[in-house]
N, C-alpha and C positions, 0 to 999 in steps of 0.2 A: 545548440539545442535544435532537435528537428522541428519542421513547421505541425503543429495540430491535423491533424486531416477528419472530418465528419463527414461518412458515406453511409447507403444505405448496400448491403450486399446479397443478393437471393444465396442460400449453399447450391454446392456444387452438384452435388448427389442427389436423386431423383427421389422425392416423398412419395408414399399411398396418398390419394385421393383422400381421404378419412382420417390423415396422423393429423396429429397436433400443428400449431403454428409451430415456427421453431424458436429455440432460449435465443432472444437478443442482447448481445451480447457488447459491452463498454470495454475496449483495450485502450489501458493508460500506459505509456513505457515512453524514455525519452530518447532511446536509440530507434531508430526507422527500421534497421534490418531483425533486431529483436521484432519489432511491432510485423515485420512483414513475415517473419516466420511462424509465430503464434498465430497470428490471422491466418494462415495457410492450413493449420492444422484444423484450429476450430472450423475453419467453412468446407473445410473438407466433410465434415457431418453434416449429416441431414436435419439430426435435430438441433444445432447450434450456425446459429450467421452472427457476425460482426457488424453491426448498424453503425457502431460510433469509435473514432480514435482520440487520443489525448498526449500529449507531447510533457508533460508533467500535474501534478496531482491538481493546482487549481483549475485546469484548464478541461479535467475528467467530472471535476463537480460540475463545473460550468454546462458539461456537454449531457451529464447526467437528468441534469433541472430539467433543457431543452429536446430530450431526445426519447422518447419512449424504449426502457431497456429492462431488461429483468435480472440483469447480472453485469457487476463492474468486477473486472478481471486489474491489480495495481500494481504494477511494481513499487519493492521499498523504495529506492536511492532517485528518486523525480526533485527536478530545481523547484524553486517557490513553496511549496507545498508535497511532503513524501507521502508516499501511498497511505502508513498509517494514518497522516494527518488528512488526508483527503477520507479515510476511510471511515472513521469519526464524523468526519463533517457530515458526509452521505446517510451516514446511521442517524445521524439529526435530522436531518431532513427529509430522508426518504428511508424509513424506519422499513420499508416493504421490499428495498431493492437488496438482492442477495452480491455478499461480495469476497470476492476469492483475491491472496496476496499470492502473487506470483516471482520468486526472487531467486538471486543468486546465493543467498546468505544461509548456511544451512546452522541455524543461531535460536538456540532454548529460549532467549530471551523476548528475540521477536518473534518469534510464535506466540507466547505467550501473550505478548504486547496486539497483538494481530486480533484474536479473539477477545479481549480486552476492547479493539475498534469498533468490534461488530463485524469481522471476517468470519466465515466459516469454513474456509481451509486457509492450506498453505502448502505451494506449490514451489518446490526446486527448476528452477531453469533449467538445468542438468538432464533432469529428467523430463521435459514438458512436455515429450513427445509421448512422452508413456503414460505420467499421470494426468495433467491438465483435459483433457477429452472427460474424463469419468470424474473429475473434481469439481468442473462444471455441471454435471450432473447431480452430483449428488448436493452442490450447492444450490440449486433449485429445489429441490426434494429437501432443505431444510435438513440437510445430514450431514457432519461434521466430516472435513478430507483432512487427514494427517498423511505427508509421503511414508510411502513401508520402511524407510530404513531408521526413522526418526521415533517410532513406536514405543520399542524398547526402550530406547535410551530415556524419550521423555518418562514413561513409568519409572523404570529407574533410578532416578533423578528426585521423582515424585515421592516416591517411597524412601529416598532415605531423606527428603526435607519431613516429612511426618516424624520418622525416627527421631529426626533431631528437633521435633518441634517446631521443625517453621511452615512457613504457609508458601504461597506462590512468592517469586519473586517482586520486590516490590519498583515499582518507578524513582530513580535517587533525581529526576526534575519532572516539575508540573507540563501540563502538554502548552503550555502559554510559556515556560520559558525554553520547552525544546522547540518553540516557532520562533521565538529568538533567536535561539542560539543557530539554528539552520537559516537564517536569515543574516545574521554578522559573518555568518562562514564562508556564507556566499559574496560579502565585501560590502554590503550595504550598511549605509550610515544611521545613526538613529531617527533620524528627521524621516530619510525615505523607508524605514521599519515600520516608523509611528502611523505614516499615510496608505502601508499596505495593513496594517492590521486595526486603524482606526482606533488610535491609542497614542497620550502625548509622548514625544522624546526624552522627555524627564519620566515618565513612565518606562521605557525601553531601559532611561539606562538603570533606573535600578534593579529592574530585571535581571538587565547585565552583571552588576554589581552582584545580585544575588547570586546566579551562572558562576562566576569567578569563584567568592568563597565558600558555595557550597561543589563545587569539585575540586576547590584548593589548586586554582590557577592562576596566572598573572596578568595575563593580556589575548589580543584576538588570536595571535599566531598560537596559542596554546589553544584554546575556543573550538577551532579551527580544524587541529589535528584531530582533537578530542569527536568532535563531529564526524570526520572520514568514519575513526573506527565505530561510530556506533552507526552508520552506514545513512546518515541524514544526508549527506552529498558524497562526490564520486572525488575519490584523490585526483 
């Protein structure tokens, strides 16, 4: 996992005397060359600088409390804590700060799950060089960023759950046992779960217990797999 980095950056491009200060801006990712390419972009604008970086999701709360920012930019798949989970946290506590999920996962569900956090876009890695610049914008202006190719489809999708009567898709585990489960996946024991989430062992494990027969699995290596695919840690 990369080291955390907290700096302060002026942009590159030259303001009017009279613009605004520019959007400060929170990047969480836990590859460095992700984090150094997206910092590249964003400070290449005038109105957006990178104040602060984070190496996975605890580590972007932490820098969020400490750092004066007006936008946390997260990827999903962070060790300790994923962006969603970090993105909840931040909506707890800094109900003011705007925040945009940045990922590789081009997934109905986490979108869905995303705004759910308190994100107000979502942004394709794929594309970041195209949308993320006007996603951060418009996530300050309090206007929702969906990438253009996802449009459709989510309507789509939207309208034939009405047809059939259903609503949004719904969560099949609580966010207290998806921080378990991305925390056994990662290989930690109950004792060291309980001291990161401030919760006994016999508390974790029926957590666990719960995790297992409510997706109808056996043990951690199933836990595990199960985690990749819903992109809580990186295979």
């Amino acid at each position: 996992m990369s080291t955390p980095v907290t700096s302060g950056s002026p942009p590159n491009a030259t303001r009017p005397p009279n613009a605004r200060p520019p959007i400060r801006v929170l990047l969480a990712d836990d590859h460095t060359l992700v984090r150094r390419g997206v910092r590249l972009i964003l400070d290449g604008e005038p109105d957006l600088t990178v104040v602060a970086e984070a190496g996975d999701g605890a580590e972007a709360v932490a820098r969020a409390r400490d750092t004066e920012v007006d936008l946390a930019v997260l990827d999903v798949a962070m060790p300790r804590m994923t962006g969603l989970q970090a993105a909840r946290e931040l909506s707890r506590r800094l109900p003011d700060l705007h925040i945009l999920i940045l990922t590789m996962y081009d997934n109905e569900e986490y979108f869905f799950e995303a705004l759910r956090a308190g994100a107000s876009g979502y942004v394709l890695k794929s594309v970041a060089d195209r949308d993320l610049v006007e996603a951060c914008r418009a996530a300050v202006r309090d206007e929702p960023f969906i990438y253009p190719g996802a449009e459709r489809a989510l309507v789509r999708s939207y309208l034939e759950r009405l047809h059939r009567g259903d609503g949004l898709p719904e969560r099949s585990i609580t966010e207290r046992e998806e921080e378990i489960l991305k925390l056994v996946a990662e290989g930690h024991t109950s004792k060291e779960i309980g001291e990161l989430l401030f919760i006994s062992a016999k508390t974790v494990e029926r957590h666990r217990a719960n995790l297992l027969q409510k997706l109808g699995m056996r043990d951690r290596l199933e836990l595990t797999r199960y985690a990749i695919r819903a992109g809580l840690i990186e295979a």
